[in-house]
N, CA, C and O atoms as CSV, one atom per row, in Angstrom:
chain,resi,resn,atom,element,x,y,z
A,1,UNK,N,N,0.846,-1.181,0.000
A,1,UNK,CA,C,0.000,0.000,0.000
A,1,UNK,C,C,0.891,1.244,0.000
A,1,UNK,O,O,1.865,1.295,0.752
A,2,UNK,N,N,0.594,2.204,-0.791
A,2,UNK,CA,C,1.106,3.462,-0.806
A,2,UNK,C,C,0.118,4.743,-0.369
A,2,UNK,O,O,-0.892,4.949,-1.042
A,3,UNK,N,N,0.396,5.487,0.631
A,3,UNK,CA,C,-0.421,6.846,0.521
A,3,UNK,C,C,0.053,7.793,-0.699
A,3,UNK,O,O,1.103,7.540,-1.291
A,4,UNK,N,N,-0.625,8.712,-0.995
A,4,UNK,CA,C,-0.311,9.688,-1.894
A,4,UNK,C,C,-1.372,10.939,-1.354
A,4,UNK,O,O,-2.554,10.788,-1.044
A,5,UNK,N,N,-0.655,12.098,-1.339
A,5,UNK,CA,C,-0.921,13.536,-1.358
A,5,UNK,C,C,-1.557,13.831,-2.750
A,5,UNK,O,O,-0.948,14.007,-3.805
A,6,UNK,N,N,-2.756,13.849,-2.566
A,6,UNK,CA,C,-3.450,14.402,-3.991
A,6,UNK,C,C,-4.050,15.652,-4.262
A,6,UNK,O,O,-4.399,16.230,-3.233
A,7,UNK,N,N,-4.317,16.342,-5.461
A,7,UNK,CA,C,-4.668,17.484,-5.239
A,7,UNK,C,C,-5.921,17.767,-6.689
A,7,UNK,O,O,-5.920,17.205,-7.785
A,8,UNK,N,N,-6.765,18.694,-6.227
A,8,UNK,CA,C,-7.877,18.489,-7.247
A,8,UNK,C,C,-7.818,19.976,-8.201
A,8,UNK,O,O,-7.212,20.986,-7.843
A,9,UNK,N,N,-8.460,19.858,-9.254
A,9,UNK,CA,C,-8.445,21.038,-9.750
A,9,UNK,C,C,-8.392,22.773,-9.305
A,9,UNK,O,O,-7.848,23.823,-9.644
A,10,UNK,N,N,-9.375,22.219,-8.299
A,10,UNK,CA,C,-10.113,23.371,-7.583
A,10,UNK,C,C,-8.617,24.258,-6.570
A,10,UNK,O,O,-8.570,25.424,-6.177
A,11,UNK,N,N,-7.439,22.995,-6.394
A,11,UNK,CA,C,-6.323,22.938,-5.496
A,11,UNK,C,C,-6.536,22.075,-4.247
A,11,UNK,O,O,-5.527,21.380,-4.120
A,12,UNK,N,N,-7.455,21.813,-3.232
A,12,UNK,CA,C,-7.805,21.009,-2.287
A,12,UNK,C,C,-7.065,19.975,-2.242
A,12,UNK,O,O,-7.020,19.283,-3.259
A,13,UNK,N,N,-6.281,19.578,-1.062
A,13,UNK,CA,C,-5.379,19.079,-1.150
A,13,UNK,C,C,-5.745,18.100,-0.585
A,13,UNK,O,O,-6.638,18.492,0.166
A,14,UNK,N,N,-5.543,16.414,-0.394
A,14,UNK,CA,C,-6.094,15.447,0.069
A,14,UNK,C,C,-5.220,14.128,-0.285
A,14,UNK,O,O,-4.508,13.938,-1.272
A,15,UNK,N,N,-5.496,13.241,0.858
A,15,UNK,CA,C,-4.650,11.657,0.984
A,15,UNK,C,C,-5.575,10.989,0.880
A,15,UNK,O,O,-6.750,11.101,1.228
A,16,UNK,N,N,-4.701,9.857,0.100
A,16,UNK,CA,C,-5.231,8.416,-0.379
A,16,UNK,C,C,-4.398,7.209,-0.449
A,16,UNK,O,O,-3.185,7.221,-0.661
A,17,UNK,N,N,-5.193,6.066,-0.238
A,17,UNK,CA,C,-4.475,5.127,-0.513
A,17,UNK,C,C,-4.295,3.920,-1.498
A,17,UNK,O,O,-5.250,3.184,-1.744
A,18,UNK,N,N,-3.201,3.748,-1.997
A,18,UNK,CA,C,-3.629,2.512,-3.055
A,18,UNK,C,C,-2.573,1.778,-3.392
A,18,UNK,O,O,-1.415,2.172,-3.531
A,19,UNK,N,N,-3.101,0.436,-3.555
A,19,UNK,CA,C,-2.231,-0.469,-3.486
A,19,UNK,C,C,-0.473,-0.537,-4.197
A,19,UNK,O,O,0.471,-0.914,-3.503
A,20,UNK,N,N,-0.356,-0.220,-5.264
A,20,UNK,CA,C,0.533,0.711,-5.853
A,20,UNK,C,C,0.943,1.617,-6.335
A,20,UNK,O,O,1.049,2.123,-5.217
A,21,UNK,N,N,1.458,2.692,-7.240
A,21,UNK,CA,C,1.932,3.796,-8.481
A,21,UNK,C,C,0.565,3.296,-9.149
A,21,UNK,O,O,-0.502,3.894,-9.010
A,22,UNK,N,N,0.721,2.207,-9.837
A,22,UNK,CA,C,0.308,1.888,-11.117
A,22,UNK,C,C,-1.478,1.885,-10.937
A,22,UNK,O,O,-2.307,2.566,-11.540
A,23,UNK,N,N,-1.645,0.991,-10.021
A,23,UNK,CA,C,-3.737,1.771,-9.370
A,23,UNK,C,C,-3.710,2.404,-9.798
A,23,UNK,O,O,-3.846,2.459,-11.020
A,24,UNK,N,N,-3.453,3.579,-8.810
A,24,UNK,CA,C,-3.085,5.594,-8.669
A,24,UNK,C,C,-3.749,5.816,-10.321
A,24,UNK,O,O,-4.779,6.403,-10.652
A,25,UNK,N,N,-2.764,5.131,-11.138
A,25,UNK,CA,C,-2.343,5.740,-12.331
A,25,UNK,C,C,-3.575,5.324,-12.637
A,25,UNK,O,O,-4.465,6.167,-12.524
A,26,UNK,N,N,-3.841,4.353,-12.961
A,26,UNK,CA,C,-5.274,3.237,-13.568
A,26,UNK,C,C,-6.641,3.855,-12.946
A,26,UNK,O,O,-7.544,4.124,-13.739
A,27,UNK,N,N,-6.834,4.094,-11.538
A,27,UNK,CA,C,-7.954,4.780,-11.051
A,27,UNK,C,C,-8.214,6.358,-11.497
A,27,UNK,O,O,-9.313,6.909,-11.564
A,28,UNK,N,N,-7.121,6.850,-11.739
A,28,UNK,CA,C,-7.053,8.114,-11.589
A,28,UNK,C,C,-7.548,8.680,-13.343
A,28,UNK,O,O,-8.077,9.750,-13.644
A,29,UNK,N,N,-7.129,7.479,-14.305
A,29,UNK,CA,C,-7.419,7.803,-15.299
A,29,UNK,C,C,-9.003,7.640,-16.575
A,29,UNK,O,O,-9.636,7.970,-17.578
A,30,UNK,N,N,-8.756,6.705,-15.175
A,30,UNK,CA,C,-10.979,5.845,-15.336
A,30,UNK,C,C,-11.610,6.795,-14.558
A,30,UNK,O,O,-12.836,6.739,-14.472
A,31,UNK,N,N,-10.891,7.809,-13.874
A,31,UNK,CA,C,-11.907,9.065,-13.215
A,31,UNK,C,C,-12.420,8.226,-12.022
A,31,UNK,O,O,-13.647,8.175,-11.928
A,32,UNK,N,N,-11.778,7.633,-11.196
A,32,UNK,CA,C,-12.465,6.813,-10.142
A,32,UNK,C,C,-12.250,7.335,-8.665
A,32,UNK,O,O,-12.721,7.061,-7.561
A,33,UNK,N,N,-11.249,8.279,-9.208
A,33,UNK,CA,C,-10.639,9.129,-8.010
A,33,UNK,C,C,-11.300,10.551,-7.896
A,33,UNK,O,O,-11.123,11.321,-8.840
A,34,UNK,N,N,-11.998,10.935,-6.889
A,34,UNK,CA,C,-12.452,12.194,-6.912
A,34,UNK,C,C,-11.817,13.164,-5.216
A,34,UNK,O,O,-11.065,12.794,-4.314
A,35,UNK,N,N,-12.240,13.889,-5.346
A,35,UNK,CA,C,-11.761,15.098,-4.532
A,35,UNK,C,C,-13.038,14.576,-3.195
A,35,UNK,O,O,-14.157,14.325,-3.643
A,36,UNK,N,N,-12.887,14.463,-1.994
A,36,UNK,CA,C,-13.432,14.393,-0.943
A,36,UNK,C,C,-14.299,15.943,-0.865
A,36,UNK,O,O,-15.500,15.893,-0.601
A,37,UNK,N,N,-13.754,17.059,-1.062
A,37,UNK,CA,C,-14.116,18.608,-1.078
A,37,UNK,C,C,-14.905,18.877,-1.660
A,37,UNK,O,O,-16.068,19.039,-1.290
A,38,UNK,N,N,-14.348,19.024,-3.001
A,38,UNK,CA,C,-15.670,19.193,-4.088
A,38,UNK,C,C,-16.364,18.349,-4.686
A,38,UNK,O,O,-17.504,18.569,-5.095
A,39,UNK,N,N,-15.577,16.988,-4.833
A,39,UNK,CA,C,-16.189,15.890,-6.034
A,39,UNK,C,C,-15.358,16.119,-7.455
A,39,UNK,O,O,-15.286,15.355,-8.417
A,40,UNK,N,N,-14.904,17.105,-7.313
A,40,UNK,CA,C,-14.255,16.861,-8.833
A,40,UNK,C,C,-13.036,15.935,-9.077
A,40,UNK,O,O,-12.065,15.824,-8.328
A,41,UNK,N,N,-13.286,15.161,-10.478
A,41,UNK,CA,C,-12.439,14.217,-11.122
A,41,UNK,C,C,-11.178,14.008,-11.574
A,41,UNK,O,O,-10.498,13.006,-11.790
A,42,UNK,N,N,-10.976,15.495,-11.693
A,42,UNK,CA,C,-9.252,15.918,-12.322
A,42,UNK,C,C,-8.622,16.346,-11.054
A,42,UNK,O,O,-8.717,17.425,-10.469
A,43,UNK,N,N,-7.829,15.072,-10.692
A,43,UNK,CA,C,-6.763,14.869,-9.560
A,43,UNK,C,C,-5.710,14.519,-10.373
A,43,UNK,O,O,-5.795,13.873,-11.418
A,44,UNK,N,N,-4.241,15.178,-9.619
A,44,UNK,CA,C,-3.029,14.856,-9.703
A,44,UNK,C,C,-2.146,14.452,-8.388
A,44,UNK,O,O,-2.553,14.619,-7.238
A,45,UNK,N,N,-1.323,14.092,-8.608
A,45,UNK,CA,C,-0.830,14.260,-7.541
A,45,UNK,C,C,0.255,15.147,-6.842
A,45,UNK,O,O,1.280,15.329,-7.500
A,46,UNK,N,N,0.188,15.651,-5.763
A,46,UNK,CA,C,0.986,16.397,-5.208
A,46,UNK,C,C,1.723,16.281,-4.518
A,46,UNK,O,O,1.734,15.378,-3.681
A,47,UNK,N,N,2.807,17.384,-4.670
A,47,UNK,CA,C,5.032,16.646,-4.260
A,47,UNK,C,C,4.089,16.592,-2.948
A,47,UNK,O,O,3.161,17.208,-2.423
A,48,UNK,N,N,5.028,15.309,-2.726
A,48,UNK,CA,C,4.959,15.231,-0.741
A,48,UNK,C,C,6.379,14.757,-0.029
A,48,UNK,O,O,7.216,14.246,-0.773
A,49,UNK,N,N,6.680,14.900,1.355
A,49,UNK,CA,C,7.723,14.631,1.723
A,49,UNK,C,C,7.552,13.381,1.919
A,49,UNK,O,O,6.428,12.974,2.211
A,50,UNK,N,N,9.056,12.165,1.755
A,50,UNK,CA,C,8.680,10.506,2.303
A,50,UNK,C,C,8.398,10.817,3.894
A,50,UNK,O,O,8.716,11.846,4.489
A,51,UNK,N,N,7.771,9.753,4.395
A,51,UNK,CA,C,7.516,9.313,5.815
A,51,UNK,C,C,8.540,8.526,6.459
A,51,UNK,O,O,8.383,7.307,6.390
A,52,UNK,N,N,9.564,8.963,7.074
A,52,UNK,CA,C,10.701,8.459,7.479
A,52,UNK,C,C,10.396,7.530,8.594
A,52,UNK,O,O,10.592,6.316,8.541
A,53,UNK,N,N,9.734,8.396,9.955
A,53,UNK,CA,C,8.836,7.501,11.048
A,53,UNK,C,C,8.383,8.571,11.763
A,53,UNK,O,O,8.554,9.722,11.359
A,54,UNK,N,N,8.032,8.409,12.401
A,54,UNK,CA,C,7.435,9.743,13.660
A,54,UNK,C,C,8.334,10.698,14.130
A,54,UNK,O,O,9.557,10.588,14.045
A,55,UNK,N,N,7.669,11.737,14.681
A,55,UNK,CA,C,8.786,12.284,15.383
A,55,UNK,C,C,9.107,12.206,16.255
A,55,UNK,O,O,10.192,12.681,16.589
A,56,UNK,N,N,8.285,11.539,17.094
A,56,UNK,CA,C,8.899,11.447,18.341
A,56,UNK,C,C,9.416,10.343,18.277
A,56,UNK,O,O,10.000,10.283,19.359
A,57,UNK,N,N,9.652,9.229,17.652
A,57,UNK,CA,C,10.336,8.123,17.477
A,57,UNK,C,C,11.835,8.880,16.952
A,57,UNK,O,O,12.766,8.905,17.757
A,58,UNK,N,N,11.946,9.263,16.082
A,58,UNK,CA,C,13.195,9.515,15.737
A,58,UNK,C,C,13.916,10.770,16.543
A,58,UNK,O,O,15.082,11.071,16.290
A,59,UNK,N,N,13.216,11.403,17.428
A,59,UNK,CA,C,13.939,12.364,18.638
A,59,UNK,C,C,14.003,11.366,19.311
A,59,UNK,O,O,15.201,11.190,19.534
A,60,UNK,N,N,13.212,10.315,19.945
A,60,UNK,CA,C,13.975,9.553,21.112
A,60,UNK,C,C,15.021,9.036,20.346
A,60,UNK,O,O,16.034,9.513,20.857
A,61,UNK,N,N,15.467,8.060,19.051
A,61,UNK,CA,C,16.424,7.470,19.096
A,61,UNK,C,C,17.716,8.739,19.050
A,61,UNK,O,O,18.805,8.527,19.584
A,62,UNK,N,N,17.471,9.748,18.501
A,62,UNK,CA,C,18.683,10.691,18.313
A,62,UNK,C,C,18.701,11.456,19.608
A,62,UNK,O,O,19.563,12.329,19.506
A,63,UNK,N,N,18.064,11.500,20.884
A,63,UNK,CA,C,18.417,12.377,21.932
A,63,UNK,C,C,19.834,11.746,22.507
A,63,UNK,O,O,20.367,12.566,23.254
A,64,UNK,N,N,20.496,10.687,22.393
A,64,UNK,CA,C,21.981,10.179,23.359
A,64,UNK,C,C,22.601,11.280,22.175
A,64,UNK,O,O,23.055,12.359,22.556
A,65,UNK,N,N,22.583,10.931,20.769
A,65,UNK,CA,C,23.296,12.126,20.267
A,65,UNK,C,C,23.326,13.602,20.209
A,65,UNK,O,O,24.313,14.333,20.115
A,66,UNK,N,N,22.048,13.922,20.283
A,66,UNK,CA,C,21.954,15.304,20.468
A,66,UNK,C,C,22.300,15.777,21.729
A,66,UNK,O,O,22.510,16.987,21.819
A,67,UNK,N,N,22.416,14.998,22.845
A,67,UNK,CA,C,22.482,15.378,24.234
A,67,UNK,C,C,23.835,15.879,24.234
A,67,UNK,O,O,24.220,16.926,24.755
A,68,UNK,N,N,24.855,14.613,23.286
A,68,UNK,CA,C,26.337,14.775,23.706
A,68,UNK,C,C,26.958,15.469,22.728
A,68,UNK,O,O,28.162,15.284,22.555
A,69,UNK,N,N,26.225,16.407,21.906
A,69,UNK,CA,C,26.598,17.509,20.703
A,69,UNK,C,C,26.763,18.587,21.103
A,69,UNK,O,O,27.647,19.415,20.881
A,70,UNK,N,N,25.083,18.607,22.286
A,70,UNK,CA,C,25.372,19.763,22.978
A,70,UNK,C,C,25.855,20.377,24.214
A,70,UNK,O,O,25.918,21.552,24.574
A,71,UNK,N,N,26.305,18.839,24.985
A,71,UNK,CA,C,27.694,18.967,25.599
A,71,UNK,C,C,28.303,19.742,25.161
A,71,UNK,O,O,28.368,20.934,25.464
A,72,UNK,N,N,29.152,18.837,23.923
A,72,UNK,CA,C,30.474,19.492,23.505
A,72,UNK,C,C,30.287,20.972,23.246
A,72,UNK,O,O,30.973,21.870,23.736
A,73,UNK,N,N,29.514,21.077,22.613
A,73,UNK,CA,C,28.818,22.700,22.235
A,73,UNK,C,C,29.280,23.560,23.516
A,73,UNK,O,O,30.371,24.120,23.629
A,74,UNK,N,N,28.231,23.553,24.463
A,74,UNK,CA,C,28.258,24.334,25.721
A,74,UNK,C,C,29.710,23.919,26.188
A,74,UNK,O,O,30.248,24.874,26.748
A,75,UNK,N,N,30.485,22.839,26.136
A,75,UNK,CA,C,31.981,22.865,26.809
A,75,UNK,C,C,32.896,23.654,25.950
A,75,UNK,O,O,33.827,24.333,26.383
A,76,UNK,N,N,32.512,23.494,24.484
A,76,UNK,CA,C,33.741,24.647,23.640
A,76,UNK,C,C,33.420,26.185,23.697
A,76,UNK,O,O,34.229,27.042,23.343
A,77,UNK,N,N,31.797,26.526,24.315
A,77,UNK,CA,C,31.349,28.144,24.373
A,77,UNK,C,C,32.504,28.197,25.386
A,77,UNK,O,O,33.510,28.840,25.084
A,78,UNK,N,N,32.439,27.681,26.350
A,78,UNK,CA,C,32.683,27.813,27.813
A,78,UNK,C,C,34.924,28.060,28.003
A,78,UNK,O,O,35.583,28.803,28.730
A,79,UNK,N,N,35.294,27.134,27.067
A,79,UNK,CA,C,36.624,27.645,26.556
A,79,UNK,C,C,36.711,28.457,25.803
A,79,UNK,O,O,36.969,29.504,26.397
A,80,UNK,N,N,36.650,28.579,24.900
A,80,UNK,CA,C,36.383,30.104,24.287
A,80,UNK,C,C,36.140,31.567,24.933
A,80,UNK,O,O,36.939,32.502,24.994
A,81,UNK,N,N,34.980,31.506,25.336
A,81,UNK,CA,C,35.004,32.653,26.547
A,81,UNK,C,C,35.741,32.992,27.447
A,81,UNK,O,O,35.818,34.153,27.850
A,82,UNK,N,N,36.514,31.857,27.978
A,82,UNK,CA,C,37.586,31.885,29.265
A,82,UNK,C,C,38.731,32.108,28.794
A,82,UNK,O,O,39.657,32.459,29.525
A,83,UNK,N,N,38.857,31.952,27.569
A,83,UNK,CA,C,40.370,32.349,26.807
A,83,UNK,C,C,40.542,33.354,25.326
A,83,UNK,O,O,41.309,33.590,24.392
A,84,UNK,N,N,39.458,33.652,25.806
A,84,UNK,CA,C,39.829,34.637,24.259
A,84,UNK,C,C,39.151,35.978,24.731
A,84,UNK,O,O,38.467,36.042,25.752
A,85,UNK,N,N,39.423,37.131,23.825
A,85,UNK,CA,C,38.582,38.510,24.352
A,85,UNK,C,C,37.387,38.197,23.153
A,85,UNK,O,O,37.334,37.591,22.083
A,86,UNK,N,N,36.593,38.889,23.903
A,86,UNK,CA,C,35.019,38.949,23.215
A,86,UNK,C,C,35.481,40.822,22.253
A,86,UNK,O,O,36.198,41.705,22.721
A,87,UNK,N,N,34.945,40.830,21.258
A,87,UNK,CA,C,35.122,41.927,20.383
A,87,UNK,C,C,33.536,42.446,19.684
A,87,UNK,O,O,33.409,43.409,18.927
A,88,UNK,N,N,32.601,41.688,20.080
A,88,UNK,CA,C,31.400,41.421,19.627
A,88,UNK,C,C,31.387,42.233,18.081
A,88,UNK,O,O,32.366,41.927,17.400
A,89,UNK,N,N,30.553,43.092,17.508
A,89,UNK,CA,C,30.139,42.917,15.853
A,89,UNK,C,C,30.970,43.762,15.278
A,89,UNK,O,O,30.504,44.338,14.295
A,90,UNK,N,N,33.232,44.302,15.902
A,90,UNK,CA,C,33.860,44.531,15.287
A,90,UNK,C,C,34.709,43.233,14.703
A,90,UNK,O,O,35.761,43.503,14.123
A,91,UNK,N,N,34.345,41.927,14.811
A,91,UNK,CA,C,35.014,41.241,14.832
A,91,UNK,C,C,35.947,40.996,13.280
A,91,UNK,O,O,37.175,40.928,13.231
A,92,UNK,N,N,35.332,40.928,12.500
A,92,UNK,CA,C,35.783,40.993,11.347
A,92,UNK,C,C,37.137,42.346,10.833
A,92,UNK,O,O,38.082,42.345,10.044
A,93,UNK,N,N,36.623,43.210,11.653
A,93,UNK,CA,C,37.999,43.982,11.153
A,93,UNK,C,C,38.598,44.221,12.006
A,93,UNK,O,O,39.440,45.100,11.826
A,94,UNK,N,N,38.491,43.494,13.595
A,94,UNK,CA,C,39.776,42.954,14.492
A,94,UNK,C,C,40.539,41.907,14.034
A,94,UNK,O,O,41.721,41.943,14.375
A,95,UNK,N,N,40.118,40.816,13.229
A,95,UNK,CA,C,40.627,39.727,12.652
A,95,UNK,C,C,41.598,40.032,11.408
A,95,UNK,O,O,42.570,39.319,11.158
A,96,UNK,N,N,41.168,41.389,10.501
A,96,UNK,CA,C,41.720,41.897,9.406
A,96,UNK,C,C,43.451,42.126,10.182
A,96,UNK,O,O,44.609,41.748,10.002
A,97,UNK,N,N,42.565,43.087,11.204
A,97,UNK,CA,C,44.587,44.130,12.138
A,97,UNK,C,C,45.224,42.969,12.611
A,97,UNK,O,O,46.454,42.916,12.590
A,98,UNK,N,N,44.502,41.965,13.065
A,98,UNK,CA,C,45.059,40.893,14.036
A,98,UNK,C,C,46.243,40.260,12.394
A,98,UNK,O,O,47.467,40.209,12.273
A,99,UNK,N,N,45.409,39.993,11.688
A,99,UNK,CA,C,46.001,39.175,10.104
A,99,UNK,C,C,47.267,39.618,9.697
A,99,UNK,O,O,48.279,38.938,9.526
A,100,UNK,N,N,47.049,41.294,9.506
A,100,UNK,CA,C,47.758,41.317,9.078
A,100,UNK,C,C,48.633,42.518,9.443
A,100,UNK,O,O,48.913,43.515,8.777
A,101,UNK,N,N,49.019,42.126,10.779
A,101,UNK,CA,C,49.733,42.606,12.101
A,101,UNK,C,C,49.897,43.839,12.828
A,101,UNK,O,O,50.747,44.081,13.685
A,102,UNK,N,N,48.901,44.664,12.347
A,102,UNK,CA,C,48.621,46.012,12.620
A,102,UNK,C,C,48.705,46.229,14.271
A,102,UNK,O,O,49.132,47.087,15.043
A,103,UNK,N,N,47.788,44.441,14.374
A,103,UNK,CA,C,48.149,44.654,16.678
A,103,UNK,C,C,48.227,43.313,16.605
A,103,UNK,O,O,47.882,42.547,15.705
A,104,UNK,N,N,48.881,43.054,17.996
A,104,UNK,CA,C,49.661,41.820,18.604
A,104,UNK,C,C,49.167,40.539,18.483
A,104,UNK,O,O,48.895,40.165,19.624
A,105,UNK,N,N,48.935,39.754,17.756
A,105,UNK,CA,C,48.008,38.790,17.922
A,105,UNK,C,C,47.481,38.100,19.082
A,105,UNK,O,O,48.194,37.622,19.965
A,106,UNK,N,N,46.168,38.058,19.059
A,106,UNK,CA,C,45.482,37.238,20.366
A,106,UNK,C,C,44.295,36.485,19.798
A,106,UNK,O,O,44.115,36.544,18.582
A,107,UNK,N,N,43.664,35.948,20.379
A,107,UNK,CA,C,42.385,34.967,20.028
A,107,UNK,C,C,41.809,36.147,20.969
A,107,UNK,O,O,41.976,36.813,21.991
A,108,UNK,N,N,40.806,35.829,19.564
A,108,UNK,CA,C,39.284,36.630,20.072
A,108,UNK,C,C,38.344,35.818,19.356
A,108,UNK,O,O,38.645,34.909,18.581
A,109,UNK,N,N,36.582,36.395,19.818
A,109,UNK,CA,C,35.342,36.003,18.966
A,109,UNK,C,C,34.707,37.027,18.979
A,109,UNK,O,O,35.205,38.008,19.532
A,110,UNK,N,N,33.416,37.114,18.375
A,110,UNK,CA,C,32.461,38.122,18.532
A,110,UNK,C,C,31.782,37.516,17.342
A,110,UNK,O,O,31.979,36.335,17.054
A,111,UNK,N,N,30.875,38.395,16.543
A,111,UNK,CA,C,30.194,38.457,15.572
A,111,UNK,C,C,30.247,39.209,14.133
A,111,UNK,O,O,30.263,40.425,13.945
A,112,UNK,N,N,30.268,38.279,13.269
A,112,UNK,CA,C,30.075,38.616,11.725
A,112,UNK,C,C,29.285,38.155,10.550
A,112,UNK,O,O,29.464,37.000,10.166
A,113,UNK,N,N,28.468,38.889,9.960
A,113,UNK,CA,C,27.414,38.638,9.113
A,113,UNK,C,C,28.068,37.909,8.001
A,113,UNK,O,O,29.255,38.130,7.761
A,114,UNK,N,N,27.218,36.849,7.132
A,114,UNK,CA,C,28.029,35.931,5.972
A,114,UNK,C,C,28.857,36.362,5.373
A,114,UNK,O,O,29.951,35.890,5.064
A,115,UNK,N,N,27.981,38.140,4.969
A,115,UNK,CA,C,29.306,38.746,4.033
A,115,UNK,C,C,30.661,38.585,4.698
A,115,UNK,O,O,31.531,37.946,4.107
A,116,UNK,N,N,30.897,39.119,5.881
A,116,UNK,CA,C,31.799,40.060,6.390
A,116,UNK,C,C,32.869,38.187,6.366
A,116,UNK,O,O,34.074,38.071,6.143
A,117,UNK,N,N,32.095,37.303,6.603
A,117,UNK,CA,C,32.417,35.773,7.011
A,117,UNK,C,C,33.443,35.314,5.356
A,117,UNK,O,O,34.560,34.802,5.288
A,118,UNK,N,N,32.479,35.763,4.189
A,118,UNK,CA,C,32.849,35.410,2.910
A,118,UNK,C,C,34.376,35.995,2.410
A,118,UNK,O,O,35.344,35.451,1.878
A,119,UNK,N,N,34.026,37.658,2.946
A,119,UNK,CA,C,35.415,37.937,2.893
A,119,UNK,C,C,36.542,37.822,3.693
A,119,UNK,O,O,37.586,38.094,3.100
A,120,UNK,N,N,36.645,37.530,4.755
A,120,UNK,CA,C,37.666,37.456,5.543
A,120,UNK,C,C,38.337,35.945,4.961
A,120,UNK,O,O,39.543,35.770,5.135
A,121,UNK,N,N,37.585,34.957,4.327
A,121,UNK,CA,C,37.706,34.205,3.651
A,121,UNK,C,C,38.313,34.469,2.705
A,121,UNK,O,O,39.453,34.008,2.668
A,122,UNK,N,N,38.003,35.023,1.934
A,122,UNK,CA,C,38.471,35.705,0.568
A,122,UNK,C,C,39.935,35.764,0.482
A,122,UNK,O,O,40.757,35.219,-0.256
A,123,UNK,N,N,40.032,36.834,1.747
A,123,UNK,CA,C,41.462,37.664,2.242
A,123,UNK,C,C,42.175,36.725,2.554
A,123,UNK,O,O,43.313,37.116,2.815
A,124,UNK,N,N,41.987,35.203,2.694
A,124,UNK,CA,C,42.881,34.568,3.317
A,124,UNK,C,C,43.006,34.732,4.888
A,124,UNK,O,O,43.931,34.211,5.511
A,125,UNK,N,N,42.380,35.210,5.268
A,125,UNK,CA,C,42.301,35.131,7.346
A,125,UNK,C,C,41.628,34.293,7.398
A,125,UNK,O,O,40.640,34.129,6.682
A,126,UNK,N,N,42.238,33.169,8.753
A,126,UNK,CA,C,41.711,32.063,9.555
A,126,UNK,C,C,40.760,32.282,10.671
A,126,UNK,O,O,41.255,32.785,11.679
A,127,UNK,N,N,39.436,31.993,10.696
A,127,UNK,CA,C,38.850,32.071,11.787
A,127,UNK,C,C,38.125,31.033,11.122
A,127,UNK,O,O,38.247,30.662,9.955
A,128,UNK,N,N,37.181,30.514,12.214
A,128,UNK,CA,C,36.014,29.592,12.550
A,128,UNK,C,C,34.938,29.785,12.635
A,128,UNK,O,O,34.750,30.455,13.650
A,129,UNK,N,N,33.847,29.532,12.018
A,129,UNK,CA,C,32.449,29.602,12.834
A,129,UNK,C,C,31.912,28.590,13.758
A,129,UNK,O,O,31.991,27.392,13.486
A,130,UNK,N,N,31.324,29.062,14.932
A,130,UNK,CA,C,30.872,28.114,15.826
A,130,UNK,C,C,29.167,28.187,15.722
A,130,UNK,O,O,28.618,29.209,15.312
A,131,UNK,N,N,28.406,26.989,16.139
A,131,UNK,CA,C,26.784,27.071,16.603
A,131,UNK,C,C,27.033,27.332,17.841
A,131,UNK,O,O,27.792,26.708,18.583
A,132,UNK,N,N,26.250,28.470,18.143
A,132,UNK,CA,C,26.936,29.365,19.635
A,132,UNK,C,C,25.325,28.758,20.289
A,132,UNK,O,O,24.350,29.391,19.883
A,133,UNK,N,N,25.102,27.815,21.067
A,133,UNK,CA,C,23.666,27.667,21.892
A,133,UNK,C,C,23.577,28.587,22.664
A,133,UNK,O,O,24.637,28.998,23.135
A,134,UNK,N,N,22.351,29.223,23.065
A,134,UNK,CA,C,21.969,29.868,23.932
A,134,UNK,C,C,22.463,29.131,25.469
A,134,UNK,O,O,22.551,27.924,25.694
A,135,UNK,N,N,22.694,30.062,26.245
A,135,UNK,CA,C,23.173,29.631,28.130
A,135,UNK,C,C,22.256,28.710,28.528
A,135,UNK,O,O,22.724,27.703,29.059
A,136,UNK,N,N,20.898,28.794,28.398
A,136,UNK,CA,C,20.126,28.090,29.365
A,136,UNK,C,C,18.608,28.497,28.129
A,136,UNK,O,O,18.152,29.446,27.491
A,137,UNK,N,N,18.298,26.839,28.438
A,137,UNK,CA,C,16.627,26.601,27.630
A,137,UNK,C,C,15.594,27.333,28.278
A,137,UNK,O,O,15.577,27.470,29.501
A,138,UNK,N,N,14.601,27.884,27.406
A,138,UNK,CA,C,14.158,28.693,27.750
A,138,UNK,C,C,12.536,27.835,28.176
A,138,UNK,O,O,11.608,28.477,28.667
């Protein structure tokens, strides 16, 4: 058995089931398939995402991993902060002077928008992006 996301002229969007593709195809073309909404005959079908499994089935099996991601996460914020200066949204053109030796080199972080991310790239300067989690769930 297959479900399928169907959709009717009118747009009304609606699920069905049938034993294979090829039914679908065979019912759909003998007009045997109609719209639950309106009744009308000219159905297609519409993109749908596959059904992988539930969600809460697949958050329980992935919470041991997600738990210990965001360990590491919150343990690398937590070095970082304790060893580097925070520069917050000059960061990109502290990283430029830092590059290319205008001042003393040190590790820092702060914040930079894709652009500012693309070029420092560009320029050849080394930095990192991190997924910075928030301190505490809200």
């Amino acid at each position: 058995m297959i479900l399928f996301d169907l959709r009717c002229a009118k747009g009304h969007v609606f699920e069905a089931w049938f034993r294979d593709s090829a039914s679908y195809d065979s019912q759909a073309k003998a007009g045997a398939v109609a719209c639950p909404a309106c009744g009308s005959r000219k159905v297609e079908k519409a993109p749908m995402a596959p059904r992988i499994g539930k969600s809460s089935e697949v958050k329980r099996q992935m919470a041991p991993e997600l738990a210990e991601m965001k360990r590491q996460l919150q343990e690398l914020r937590a070095k970082v902060e304790s060893n580097c200066d925070y520069v917050g949204p000059k960061f990109a053109e502290e990283a430029r002077r830092i590059h290319h030796g205008e001042v003393a080199h040190r590790d820092i972080y702060g914040e930079a928008t894709d652009e500012e991310a693309k070029e420092l790239t560009d320029e050849g300067v080394e930095f990192a992006r991190i997924p910075w989690l928030p301190r505490h769930d809200s």
